[in-house]
VOKE-260111 format. One record per residue (C-alpha): residue in one letter; x, y, z. Coordinates in steps of 0.25 Angstrom, whole numbers. Each point is the difference from the previous one (the first is absolute). Layout:
{pt "a" {X Y Z}}
...
// end
This chain:
{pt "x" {-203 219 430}}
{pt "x" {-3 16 -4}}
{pt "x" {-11 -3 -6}}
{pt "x" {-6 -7 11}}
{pt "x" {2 10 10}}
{pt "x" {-4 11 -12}}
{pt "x" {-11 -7 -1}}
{pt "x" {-5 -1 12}}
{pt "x" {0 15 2}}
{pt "x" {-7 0 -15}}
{pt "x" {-9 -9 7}}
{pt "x" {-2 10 13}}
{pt "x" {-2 11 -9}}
{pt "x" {-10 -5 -9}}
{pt "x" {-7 -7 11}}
{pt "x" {-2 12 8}}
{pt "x" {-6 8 -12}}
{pt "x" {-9 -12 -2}}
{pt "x" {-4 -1 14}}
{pt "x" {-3 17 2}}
{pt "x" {-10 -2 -14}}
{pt "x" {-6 -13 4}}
{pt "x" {-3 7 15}}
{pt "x" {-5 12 -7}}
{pt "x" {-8 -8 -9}}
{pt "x" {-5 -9 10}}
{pt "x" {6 -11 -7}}
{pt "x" {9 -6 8}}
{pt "x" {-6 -13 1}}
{pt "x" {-4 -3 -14}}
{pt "x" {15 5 -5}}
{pt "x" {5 -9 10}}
{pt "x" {-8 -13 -6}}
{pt "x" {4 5 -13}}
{pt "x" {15 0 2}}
{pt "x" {-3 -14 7}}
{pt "x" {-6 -6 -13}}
{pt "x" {11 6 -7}}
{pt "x" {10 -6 7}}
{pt "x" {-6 -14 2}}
{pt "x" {0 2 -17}}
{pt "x" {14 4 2}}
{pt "x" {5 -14 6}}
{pt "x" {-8 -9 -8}}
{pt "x" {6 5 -15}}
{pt "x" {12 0 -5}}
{pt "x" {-4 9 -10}}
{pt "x" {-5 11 7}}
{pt "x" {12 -1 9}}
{pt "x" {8 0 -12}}
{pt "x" {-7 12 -4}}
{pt "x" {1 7 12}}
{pt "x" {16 0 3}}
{pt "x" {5 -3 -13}}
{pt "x" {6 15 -3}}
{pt "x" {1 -4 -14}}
{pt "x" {-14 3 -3}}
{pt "x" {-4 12 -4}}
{pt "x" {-9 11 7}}
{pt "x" {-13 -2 -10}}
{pt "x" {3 -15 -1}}
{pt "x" {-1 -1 16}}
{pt "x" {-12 9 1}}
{pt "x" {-5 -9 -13}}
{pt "x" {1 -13 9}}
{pt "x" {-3 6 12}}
{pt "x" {-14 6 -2}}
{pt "x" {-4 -13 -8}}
{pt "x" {3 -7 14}}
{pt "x" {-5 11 8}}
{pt "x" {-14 -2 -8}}
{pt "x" {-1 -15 1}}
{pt "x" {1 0 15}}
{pt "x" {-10 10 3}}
{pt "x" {10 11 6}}
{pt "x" {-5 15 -4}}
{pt "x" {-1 12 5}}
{pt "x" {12 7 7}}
{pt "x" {6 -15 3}}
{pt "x" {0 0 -15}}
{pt "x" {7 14 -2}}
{pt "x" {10 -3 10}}
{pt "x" {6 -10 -8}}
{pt "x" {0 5 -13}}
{pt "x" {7 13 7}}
{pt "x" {10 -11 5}}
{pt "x" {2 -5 -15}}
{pt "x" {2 13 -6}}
{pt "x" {8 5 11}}
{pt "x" {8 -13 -2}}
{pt "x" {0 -6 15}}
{pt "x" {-7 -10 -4}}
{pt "x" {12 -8 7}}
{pt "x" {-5 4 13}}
{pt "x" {-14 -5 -1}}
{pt "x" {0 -9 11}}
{pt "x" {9 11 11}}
{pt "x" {-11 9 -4}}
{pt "x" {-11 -8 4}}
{pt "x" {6 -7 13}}
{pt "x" {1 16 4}}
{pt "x" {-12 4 -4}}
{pt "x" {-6 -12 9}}
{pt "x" {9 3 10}}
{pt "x" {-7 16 0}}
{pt "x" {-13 -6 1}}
{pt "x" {2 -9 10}}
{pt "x" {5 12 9}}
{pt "x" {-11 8 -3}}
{pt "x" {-10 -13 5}}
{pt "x" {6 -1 12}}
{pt "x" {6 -13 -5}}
{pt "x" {13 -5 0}}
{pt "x" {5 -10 -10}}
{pt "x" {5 -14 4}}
{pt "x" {8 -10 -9}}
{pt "x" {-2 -15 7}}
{pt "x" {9 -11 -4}}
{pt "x" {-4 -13 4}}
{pt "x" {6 -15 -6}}
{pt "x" {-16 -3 -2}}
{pt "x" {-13 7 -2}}
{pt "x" {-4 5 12}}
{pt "x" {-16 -2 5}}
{pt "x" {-10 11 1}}
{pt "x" {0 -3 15}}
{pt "x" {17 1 0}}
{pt "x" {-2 13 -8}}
{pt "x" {-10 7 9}}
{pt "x" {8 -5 12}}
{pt "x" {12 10 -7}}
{pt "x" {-8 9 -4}}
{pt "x" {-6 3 14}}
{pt "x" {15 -2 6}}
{pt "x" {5 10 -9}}
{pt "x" {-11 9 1}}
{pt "x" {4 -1 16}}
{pt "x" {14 3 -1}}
{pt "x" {2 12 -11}}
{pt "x" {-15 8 4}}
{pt "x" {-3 -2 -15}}
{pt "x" {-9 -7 -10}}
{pt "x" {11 -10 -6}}
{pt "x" {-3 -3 -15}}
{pt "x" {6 -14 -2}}
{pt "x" {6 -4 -12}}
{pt "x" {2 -17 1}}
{pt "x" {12 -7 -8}}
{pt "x" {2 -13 1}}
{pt "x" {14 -7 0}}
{pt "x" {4 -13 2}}
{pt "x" {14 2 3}}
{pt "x" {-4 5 14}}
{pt "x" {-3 -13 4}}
{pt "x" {-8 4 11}}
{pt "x" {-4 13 8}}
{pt "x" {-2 16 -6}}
{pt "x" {7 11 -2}}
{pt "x" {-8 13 0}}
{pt "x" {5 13 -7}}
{pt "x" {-6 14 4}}
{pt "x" {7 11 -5}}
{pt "x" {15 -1 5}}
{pt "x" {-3 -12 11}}
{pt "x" {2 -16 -3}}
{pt "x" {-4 -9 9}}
{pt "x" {5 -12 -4}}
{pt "x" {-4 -13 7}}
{pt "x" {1 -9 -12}}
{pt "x" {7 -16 4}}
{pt "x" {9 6 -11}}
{pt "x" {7 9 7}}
{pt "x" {-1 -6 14}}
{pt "x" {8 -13 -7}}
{pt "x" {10 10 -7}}
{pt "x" {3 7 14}}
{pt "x" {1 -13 5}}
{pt "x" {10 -3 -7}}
{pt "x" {7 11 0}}
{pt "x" {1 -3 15}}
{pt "x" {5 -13 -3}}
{pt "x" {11 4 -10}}
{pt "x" {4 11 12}}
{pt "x" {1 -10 10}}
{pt "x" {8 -11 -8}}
// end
């Protein structure tokens, strides 16, 4: 758990020293899509994972491994540099806190705020307009959507922006139910 909340505040850190060169550089966008091809490369190998948070690795192996990834994808520049830094600093581990707070910077600095929308199925463009233009009504921002889809909802959304939920999902509207039962027998 202190590694979590420790790397979290890696993450901040990092992030923020990322943030204030890409903004200096002009970058933020292109670091951005970087970072995102990094971490989509992230979640589809084991290896890489393995890579990236097993400790056991050494500083030159990670850097080793890391750069021929880094190559294959595309990602250069001070994307690039950023997470070799990472591997020889060995925070590695907190890869991912770093880029979902560097995002986060970004997205503030648009004007945006970022959105995560759970529905039990894909939701249409029509449906995602719809919330994106509700949204927009409600916070006086720009929301960034990010769409995951779980089945176990059974029905309905839940919407996360920053500390709120709204959760109208037949999930939790059947577990209230009953628990309004359970009280009432």
């Amino acid at each position: 758990m202190a590694r979590t909340i420790a790397g979290s505040t890696v993450a901040e850190r990092y992030a923020g020293a990322l943030f204030d060169l890409a903004r200096a550089d002009n970058a933020v966008g292109s670091v951005e899509a970087s970072l995102e091809i990094f971490q989509k490369s992230l979640r589809e190998s084991d290896d890489l994972r393995r890579l990236v948070l097993n400790p056991t690795f050494s500083i030159a192996e990670q850097e080793k491994g890391l750069s021929a990834v880094l190559k294959a994808a595309g990602i250069e520049g001070l994307a690039r540099d950023f997470l070799i830094v990472l591997a020889k600093n060995r925070r590695l581990f907190a890869v991912e806190n770093v880029i979902a707070a560097f995002r986060s910077l970004a997205a503030k600095d648009r004007g945006e705020v970022e959105a995560e929308v759970i529905s039990a199925v894909p939701l249409s463009e029509a449906q995602t307009q719809d919330l994106v233009d509700t949204l927009r009504q409600k916070l006086g921002k720009t929301p960034k959507l990010t769409a995951i889809v779980d089945s176990k909802l059974l029905g309905g959304l839940v919407v996360r922006v920053g500390s709120q939920m709204i959760d109208t999902s037949l999930r939790t509207k059947l577990k209230n139910l009953e628990k309004v039962m359970k009280e009432a027998s």
